[in-house]
N, C-alpha and C positions, 0 to 999 in steps of 0.2 A: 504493500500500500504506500510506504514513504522508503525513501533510502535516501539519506545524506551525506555528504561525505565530505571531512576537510572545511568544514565551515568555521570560516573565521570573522567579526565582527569587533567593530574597534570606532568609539565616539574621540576623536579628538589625539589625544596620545593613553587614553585608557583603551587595552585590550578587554576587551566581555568575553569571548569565544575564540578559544584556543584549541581551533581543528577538532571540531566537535564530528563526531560518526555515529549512526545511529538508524537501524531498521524496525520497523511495526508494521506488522501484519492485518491483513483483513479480521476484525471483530475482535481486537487487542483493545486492552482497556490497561493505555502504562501512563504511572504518574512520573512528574519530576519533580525533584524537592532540591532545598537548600537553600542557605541564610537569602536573606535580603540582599540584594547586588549583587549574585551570586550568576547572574545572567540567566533566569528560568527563564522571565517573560521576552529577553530578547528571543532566546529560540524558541520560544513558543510562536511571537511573531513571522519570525523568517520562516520557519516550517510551515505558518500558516498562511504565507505570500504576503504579507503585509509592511515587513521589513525587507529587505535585499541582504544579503550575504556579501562580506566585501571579495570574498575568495572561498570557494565547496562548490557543488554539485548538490543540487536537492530536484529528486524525480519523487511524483505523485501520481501512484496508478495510471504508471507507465508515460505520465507524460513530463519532459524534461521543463521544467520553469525557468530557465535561464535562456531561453528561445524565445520565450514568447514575449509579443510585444505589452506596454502598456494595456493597451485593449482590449489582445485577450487576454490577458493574464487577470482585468478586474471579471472576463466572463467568465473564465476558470473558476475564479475564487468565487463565484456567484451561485455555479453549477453545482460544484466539486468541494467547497467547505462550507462549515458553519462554524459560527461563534458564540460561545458562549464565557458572558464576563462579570466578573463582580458586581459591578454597580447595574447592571441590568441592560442600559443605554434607550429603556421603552422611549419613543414616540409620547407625552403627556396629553395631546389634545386627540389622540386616536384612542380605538378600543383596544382590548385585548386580540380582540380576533382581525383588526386593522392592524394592529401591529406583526401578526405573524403572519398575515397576508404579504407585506412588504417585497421582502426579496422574491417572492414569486411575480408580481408586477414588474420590477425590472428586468424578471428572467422572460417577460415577454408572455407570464401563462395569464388565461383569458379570466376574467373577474368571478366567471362562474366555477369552474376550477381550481381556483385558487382557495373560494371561500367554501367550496366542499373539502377538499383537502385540511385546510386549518381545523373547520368545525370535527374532523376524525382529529385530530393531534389533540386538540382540545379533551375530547372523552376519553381518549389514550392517555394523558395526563390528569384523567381523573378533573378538569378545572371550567365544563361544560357549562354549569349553571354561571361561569366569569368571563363568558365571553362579551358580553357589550359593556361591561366595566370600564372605565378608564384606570391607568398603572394609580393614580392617587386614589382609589376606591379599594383597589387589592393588598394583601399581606406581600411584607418581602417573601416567602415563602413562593406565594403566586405567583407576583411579579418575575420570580426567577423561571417556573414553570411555563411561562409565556415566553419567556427568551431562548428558551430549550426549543420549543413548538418552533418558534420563530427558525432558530438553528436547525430546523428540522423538514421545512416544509418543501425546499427543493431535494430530499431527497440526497443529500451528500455523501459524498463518500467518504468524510470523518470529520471528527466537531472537534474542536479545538477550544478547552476551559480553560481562564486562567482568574483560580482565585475561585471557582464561581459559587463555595460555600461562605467566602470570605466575610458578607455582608448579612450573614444569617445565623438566626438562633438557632440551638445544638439541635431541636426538634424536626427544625425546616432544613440543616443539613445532615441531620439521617434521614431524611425521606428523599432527598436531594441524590442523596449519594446510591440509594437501593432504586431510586429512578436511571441512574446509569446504565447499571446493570441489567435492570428491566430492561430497556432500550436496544440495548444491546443484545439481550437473546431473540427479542418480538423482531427486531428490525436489521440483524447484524452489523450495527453500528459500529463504530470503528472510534477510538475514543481517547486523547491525550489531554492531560490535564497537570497543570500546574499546580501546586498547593501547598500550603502552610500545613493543612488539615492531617495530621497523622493518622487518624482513622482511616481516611479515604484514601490516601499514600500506600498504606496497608493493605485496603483491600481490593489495590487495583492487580489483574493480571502478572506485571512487573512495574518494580518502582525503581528509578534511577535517582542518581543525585549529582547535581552540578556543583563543582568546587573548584574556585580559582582557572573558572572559563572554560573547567573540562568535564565531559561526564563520567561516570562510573555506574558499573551494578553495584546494589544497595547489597 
């Protein structure tokens, strides 16, 4: 599903990523941990096309990211990933079900389609009766649960967390974190996540750890 190799990253005359290597497989659910600065969410960025690599090689389900242009690289990332992040990032004057609608409109899918799709994510999430809600009417709990749908509704071939119990009580991130793994068996989701959270560090697949810009097995 990913394979990167040799990834280096560097703001200014600080090194973050010192020839990072690393494969994940289709329906892999692996965390990365480690201190703060520690450079998790730079490669959580780069692997999720959002940042550039200043020097590696990063292929995703088979297709080489270092070819493609601006354009298609934001339809790649449109098609082909989701995100899912701490603070949520909802849309406040849309609904619940307007906001996970979203990236299916810029993927071009038709308004009818889009919104039977959501409304399944929605009762797949369990959050069916919060669809016309706006994010200020819902729990951080929900809120996060609509960002998942959201990460969910084109159908990608891997979602990329960073943090995304970070912003939530220990209740809403055990249900948070036994939602992954749901996800992952109903839909063979495919699943990297960033995290402070040792629980969930623990119970993914494999947990790595970055230190001093490099990774290791835990």
């Amino acid at each position: 599903m990913i394979k990167a190799e040799n990834i280096h990253k560097s703001y200014n005359s600080l090194e973050v990523l010192k020839g990072i290597n690393i494969s994940i497989q289709k329906r892999e659910i692996v965390s990365i941990v480690g201190a703060s600065g520690a450079g998790k969410s730079t490669l959580l960025h780069i692997l999720g096309t959002l940042d550039k690599a200043d020097k590696g090689n990063l292929v995703i389900n088979n297709f080489s990211i270092d070819r493609l242009s601006e354009k298609k690289l934001s339809e790649f990332r449109n098609k082909h990933i989701g995100f899912v992040f701490q603070f949520h990032h909802l849309l406040p004057e849309f609904t619940a079900l307007e906001n996970i609608c979203i990236p299916a409109f810029i993927a071009g899918v038709s308004k009818k389609t889009a919104i039977k799709k959501a409304e399944q994510l929605l009762e797949l999430l369990s959050i069916s009766e919060r669809a016309h809600h706006k994010p200020s009417e819902l729990s951080g709990g929900e809120q996060q649960r609509v960002a998942v749908a959201r990460a969910l509704i084109n159908n990608p071939d891997i979602i990329f967390a960073d943090e995304p119990s970070g912003n939530l009580d220990s209740k809403s991130s055990d249900e948070l974190h036994k939602l992954f793994f749901s996800l992952r068996d109903k839909l063979n989701q495919t699943f990297v996540i960033v995290t402070h959270n040792k629980e969930l560090a623990d119970m993914a697949d494999r947990k790595l750890i970055i230190r001093d810009g490099v990774l290791f097995n835990s």
